[in-house]
N, C-alpha and C positions, 0 to 999 in steps of 0.2 A: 552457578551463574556463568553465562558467556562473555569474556572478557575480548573477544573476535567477533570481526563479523561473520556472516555462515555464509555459505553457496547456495545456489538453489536446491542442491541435493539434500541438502540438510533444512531447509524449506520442507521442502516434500516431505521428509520423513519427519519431522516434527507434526505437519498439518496434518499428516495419517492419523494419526495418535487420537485426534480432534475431534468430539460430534459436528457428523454432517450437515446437520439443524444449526449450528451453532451459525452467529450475524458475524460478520467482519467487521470492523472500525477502524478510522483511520484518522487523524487528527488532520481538519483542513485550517487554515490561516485564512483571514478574511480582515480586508485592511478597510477600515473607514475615516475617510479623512487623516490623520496624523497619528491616529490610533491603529494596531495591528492585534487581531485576537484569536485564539484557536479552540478551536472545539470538536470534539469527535462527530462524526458522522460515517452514516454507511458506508463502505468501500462498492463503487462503481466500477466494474471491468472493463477491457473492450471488449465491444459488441463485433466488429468487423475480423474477421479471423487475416486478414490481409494486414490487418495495423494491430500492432505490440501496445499500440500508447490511448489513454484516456485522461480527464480530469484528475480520475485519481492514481492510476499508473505509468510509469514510464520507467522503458526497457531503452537500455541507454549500451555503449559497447561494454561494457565491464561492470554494470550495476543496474539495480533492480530499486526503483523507488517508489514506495507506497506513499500517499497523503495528496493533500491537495493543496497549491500556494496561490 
């Protein structure tokens, strides 16, 4: 178990490892009135090769954040 967080290079070689079929998931938060709840769903990319960032990604200076708030 990884008690660090990883780099993207270790991203990458871990996702090699992976069937290419396989879905990605992503835990999004979703707030209803006073209530907050989370539940997996697909992992959406960006589509625009000019923008890093989506719903469910953002590429921030120093970190890499998967999910959606």
């Amino acid at each position: 178990m990884t008690t660090k967080g990883c780099t993207v290079k270790e991203l990458r070689e871990f996702l090699a490892k992976l069937p290419d079929d396989l879905t990605v998931k992503v835990l999004a938060e979703h707030s209803y009135g006073y209530e907050t709840s989370t539940r997996w769903t697909d992992l959406r990319l960006p589509t625009d090769e000019h923008h890093l960032n989506s719903d469910d990604v953002y590429v921030g200076d120093k970190t890499l954040e998967l999910g959606c708030r």
